[in-house]
VONU-410050 format. One record per residue: residue number from 0; residue in one letter; x, y, z of N, C-alpha, C, O, CB in turn. Coordinates in steps of 0.05 Angstrom, whole numbers, padded with zeros to 5 digits. Glycine has a CB too. Layout:
! VONU-410050
    k  r    n.xx    n.yy    n.zz   ca.xx   ca.yy   ca.zz    c.xx    c.yy    c.zz    o.xx    o.yy    o.zz   cb.xx   cb.yy   cb.zz
  NUM  A       X       Y       Z       X       Y       Z       X       Y       Z       X       Y       Z       X       Y       Z
...
! end
This chain:
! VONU-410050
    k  r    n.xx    n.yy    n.zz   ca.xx   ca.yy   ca.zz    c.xx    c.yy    c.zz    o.xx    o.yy    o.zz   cb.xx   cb.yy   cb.zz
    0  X  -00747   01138  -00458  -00751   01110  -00461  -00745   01095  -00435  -00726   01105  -00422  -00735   01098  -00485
    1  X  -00758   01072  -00424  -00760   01071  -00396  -00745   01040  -00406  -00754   01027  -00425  -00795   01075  -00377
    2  X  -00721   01031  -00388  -00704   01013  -00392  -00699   00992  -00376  -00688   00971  -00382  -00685   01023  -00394
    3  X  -00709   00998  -00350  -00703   00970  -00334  -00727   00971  -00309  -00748   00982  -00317  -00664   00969  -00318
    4  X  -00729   00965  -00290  -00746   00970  -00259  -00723   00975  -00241  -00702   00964  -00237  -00767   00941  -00244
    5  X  -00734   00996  -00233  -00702   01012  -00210  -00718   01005  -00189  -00719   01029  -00183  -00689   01055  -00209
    6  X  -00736   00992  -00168  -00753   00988  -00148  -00775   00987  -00149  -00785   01000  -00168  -00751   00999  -00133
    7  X  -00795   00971  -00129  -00808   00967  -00119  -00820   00979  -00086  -00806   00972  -00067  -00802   00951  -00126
    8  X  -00844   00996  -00080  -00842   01005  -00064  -00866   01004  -00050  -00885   01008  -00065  -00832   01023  -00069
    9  X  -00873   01000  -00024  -00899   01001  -00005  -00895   01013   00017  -00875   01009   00030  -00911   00977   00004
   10  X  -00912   01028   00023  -00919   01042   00047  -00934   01027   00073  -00956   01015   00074  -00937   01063   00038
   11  X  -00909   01031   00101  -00908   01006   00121  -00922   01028   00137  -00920   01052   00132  -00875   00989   00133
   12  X  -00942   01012   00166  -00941   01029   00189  -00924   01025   00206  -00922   01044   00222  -00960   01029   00202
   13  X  -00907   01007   00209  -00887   01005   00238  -00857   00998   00220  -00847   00976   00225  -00899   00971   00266
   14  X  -00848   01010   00206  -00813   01002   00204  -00809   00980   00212  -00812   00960   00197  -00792   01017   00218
   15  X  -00801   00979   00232  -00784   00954   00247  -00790   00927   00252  -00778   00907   00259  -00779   00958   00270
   16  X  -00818   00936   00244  -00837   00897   00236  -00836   00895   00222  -00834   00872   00216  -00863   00883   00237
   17  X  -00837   00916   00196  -00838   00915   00164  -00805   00896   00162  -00803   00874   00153  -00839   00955   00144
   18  X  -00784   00910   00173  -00756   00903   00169  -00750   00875   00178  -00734   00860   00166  -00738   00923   00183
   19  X  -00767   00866   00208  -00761   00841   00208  -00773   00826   00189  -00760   00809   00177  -00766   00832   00229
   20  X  -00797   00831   00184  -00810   00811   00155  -00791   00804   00144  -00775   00786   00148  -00828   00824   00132
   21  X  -00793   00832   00116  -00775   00830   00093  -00750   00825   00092  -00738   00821   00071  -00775   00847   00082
   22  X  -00736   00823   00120  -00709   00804   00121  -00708   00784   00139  -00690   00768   00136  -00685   00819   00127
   23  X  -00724   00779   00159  -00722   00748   00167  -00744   00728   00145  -00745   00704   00150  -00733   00745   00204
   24  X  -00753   00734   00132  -00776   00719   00111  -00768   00715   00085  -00765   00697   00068  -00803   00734   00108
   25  X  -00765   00739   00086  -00761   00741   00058  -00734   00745   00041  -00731   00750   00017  -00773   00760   00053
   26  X  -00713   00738   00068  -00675   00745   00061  -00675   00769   00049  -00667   00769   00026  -00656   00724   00038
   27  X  -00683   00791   00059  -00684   00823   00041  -00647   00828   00059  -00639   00816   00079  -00725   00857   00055
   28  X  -00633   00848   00043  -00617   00860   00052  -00614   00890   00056  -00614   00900   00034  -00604   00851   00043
   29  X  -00611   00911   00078  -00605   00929   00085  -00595   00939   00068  -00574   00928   00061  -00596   00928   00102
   30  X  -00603   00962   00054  -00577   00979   00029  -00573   01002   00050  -00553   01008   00064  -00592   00994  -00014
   31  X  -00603   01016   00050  -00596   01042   00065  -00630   01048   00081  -00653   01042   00074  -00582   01072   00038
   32  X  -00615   01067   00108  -00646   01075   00120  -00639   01105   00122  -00619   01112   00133  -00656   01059   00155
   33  X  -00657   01122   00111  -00653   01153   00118  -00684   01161   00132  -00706   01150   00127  -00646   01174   00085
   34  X  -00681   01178   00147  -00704   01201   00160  -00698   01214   00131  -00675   01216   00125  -00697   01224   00196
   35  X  -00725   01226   00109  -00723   01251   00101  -00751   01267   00109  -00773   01262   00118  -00717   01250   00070
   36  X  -00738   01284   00103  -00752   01318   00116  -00762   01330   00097  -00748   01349   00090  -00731   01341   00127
   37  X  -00789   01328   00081  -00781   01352   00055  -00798   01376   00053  -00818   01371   00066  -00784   01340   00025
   38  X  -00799   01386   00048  -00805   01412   00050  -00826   01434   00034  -00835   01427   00012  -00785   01419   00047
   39  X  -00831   01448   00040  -00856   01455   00017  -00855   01467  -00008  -00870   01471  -00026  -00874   01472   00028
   40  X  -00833   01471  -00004  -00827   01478  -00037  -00816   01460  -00054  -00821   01458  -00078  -00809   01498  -00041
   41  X  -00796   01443  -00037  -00802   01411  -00058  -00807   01387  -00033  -00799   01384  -00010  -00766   01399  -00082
   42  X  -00825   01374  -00053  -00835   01353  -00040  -00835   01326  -00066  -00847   01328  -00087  -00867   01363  -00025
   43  X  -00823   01309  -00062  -00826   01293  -00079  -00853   01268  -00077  -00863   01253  -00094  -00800   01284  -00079
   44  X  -00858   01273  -00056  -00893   01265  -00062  -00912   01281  -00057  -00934   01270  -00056  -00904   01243  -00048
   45  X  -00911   01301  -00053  -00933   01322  -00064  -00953   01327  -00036  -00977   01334  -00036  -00954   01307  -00094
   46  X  -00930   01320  -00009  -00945   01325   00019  -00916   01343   00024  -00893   01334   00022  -00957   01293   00044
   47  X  -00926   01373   00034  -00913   01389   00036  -00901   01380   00069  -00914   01368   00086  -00929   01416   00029
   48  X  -00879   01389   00071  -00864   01385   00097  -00874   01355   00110  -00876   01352   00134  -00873   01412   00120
   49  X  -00877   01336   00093  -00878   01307   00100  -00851   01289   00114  -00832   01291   00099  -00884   01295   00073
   50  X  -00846   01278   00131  -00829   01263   00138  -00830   01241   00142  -00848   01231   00156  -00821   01269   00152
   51  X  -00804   01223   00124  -00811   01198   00115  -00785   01180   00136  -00765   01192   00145  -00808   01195   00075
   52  X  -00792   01150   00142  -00767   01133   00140  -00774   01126   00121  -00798   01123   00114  -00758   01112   00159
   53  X  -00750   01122   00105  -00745   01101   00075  -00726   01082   00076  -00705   01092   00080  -00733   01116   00049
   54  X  -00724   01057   00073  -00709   01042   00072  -00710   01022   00047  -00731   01013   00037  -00711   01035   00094
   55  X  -00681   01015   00035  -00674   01004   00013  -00664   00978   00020  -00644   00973   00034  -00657   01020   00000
   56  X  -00682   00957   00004  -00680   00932   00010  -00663   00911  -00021  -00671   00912  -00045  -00713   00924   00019
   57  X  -00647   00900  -00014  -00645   00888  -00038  -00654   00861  -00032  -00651   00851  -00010  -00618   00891  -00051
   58  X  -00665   00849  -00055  -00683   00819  -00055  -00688   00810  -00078  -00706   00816  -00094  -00711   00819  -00043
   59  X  -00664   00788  -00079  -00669   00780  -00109  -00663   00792  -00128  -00678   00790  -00147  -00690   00777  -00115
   60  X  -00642   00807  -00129  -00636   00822  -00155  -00650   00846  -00156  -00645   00860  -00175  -00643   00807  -00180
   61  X  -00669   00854  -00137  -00685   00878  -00143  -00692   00891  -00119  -00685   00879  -00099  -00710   00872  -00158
   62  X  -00702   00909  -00118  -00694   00935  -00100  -00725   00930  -00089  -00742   00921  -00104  -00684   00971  -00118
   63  X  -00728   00935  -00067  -00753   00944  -00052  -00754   00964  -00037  -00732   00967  -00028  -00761   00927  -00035
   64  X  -00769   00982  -00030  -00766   01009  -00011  -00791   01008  -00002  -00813   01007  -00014  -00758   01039  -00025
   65  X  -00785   01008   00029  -00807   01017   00057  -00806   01030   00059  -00783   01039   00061  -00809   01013   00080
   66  X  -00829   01048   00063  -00830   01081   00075  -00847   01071   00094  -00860   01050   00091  -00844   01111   00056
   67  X  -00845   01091   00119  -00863   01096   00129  -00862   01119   00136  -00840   01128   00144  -00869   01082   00142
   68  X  -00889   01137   00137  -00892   01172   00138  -00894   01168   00174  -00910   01153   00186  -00930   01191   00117
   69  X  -00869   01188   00185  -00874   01205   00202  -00888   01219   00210  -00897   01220   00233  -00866   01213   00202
   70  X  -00892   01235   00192  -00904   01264   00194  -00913   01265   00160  -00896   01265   00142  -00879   01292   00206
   71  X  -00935   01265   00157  -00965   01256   00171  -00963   01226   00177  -00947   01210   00166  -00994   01260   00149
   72  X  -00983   01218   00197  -00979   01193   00201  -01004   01187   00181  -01022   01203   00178  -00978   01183   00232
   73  X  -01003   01162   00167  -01028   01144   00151  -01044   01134   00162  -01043   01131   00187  -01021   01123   00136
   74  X  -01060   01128   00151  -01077   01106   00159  -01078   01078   00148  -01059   01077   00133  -01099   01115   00156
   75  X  -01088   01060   00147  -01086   01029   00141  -01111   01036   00117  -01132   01048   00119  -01095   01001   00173
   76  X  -01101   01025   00099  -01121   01016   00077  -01138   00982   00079  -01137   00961   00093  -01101   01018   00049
   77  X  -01146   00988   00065  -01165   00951   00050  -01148   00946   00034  -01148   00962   00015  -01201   00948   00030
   78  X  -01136   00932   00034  -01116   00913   00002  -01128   00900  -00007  -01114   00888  -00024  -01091   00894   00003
   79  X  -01159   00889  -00008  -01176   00869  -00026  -01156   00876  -00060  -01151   00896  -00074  -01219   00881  -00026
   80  X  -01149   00838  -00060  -01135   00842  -00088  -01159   00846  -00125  -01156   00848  -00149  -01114   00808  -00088
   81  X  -01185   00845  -00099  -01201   00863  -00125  -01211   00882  -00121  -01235   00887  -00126  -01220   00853  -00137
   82  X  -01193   00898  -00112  -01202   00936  -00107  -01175   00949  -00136  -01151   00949  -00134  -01187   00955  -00055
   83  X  -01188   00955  -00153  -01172   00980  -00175  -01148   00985  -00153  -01152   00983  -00128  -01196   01017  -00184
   84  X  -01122   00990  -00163  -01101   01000  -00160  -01091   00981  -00143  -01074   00992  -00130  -01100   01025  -00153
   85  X  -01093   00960  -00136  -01085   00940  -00117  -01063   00924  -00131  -01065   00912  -00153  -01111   00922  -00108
   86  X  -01032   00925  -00111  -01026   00913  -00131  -00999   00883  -00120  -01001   00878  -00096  -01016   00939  -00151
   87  X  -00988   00874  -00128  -00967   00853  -00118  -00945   00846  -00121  -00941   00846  -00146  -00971   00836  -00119
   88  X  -00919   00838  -00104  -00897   00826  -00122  -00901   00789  -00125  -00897   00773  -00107  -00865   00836  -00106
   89  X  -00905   00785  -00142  -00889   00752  -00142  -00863   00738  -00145  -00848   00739  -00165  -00898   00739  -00159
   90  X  -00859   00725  -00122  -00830   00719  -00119  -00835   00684  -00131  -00855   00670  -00136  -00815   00723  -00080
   91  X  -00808   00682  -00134  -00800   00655  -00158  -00788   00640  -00130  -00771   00649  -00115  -00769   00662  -00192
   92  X  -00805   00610  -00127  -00797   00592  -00109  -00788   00567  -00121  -00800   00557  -00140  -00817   00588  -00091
   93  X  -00767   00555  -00109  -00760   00532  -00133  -00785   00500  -00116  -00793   00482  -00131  -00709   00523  -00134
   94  X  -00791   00501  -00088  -00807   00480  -00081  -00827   00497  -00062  -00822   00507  -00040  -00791   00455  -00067
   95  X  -00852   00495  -00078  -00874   00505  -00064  -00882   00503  -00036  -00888   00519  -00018  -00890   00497  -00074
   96  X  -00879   00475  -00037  -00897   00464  -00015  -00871   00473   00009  -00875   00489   00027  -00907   00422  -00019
   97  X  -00850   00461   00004  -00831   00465   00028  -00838   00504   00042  -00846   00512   00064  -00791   00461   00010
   98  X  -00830   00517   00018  -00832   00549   00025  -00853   00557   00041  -00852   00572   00061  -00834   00565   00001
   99  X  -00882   00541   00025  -00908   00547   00045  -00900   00544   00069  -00902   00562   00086  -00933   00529   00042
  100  X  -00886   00509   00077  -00884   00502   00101  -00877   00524   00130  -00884   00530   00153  -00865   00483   00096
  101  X  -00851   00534   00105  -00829   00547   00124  -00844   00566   00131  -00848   00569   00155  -00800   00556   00114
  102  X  -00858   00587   00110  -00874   00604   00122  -00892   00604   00136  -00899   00624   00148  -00880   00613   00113
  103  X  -00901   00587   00136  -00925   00576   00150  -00913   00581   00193  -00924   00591   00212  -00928   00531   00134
  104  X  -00892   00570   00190  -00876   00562   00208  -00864   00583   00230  -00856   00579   00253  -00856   00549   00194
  105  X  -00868   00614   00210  -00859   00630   00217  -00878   00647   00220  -00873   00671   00222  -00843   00634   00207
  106  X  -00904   00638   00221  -00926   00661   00224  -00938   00667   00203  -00962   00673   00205  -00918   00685   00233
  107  X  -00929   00667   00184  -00942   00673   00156  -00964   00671   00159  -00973   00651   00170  -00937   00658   00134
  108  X  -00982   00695   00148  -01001   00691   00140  -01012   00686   00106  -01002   00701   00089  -01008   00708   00152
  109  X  -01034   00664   00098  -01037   00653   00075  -01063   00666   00073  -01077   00674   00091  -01036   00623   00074
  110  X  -01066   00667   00042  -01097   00668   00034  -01113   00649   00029  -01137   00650   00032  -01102   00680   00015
  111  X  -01092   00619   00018  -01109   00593   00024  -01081   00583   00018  -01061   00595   00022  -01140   00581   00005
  112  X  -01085   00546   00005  -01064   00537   00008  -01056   00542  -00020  -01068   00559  -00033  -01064   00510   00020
  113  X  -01035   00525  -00030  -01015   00525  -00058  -01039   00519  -00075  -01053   00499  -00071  -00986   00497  -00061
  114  X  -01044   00536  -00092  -01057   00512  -00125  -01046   00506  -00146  -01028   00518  -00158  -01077   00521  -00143
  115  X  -01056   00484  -00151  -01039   00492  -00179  -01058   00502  -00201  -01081   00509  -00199  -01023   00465  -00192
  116  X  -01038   00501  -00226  -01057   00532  -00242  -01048   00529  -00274  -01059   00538  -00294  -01043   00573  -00228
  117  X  -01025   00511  -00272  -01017   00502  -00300  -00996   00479  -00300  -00980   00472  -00282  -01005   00527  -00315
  118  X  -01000   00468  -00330  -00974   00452  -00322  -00958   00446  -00346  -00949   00424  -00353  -00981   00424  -00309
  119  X  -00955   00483  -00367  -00945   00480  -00394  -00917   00494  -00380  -00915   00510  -00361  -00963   00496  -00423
  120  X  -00896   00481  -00398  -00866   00482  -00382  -00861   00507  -00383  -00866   00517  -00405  -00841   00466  -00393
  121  X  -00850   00523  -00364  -00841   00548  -00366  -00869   00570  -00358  -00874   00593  -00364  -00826   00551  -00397
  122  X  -00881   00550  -00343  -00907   00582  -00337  -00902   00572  -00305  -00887   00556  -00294  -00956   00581  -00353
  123  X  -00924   00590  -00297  -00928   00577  -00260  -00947   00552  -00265  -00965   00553  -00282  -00949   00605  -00233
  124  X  -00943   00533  -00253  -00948   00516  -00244  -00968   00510  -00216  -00989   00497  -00213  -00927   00510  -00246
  125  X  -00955   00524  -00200  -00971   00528  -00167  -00966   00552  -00165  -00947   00564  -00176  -00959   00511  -00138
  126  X  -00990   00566  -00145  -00980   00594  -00133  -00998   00598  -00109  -01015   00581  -00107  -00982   00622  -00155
  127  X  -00996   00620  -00087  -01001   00625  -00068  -01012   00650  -00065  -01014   00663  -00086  -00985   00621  -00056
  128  X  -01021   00660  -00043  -01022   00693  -00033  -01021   00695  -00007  -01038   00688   00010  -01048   00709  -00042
  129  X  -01000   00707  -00004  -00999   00714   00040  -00991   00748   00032  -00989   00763   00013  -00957   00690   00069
  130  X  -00990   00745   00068  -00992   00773   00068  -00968   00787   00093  -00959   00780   00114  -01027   00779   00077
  131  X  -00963   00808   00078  -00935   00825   00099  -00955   00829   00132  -00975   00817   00140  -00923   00871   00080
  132  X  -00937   00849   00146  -00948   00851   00161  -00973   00875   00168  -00989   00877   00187  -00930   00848   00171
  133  X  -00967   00893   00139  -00997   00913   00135  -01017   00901   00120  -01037   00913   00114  -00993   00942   00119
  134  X  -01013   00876   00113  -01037   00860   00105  -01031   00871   00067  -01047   00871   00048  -01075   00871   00126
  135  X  -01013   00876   00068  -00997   00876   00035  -00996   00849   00021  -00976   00837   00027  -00962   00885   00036
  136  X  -01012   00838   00007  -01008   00819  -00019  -00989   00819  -00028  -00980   00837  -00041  -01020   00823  -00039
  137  X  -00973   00791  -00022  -00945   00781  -00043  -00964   00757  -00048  -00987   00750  -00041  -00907   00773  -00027
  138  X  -00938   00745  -00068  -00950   00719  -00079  -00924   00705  -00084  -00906   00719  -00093  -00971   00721  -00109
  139  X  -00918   00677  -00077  -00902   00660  -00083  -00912   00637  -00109  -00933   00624  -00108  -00897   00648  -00056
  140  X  -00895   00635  -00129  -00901   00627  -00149  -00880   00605  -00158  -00857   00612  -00157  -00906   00647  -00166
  141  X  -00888   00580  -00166  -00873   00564  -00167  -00874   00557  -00207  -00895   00554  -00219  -00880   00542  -00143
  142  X  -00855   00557  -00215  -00848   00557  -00248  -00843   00529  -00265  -00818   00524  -00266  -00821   00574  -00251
  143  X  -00863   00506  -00280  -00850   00486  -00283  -00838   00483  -00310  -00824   00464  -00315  -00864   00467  -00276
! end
């Protein structure tokens, strides 16, 4: 029986831009960064002798994890948020417009501006779509 969400996870090409993002933007915090190595007899994603950085972010009460493969290196996908398996986190903003601002401010990239989208108490109200720095879909969502 499956009981809570232990993380959230995306696959980065450059670490260290992924890390400034998700913690100068997004206030993520450092838990842990490991090199793993794994091997062909176990591989926990199913690429034999793959080598990963992984890093553990906490944000908001909830866990995020960056990989990016070493060995093999990836390639960049299309994230169109209407391609099957495409998918997002939405973060809870208490003032829309300000947050756009700030991000805005900082490079952010947007998919357009704030809309709004409802206005029964306790749903979203306004929301957004920008993008990390692999062109990864988040969404900022404001709750009235």
């Amino acid at each position: 029986m499956i009981t809570d969400i232990h993380h959230f996870s995306f696959t980065v090409r450059n670490m260290d831009e992924s890390l400034n993002f998700y913690t100068e933007i997004l206030d993520g915090c450092v838990l842990s960064d490991v090199i793993i190595q794994e091997s062909t007899k176990h591989s926990v994603t199913g690429i034999p002798d793959a080598r990963l950085r992984i890093v553990f972010l906490s944000a908001f009460g909830r866990a995020i994890e960056l990989i990016q493969y070493l060995s093999p290196v990836g390639k960049p996908l299309e994230t169109c948020t209407y391609d099957a398996g495409s998918a997002h986190i939405a973060f809870i903003v208490d003032d829309m417009e300000s947050t756009y601002h700030e991000f805005q401010s900082k490079g952010v990239q947007f998919k357009s501006e704030p809309l709004a989208v409802g206005s029964t108490p306790g749903t979203i109200v306004k929301c957004v779509y920008f993008l990390d720095p692999d062109g990864i879909t988040l969404e900022l969502v404001e709750i009235g």
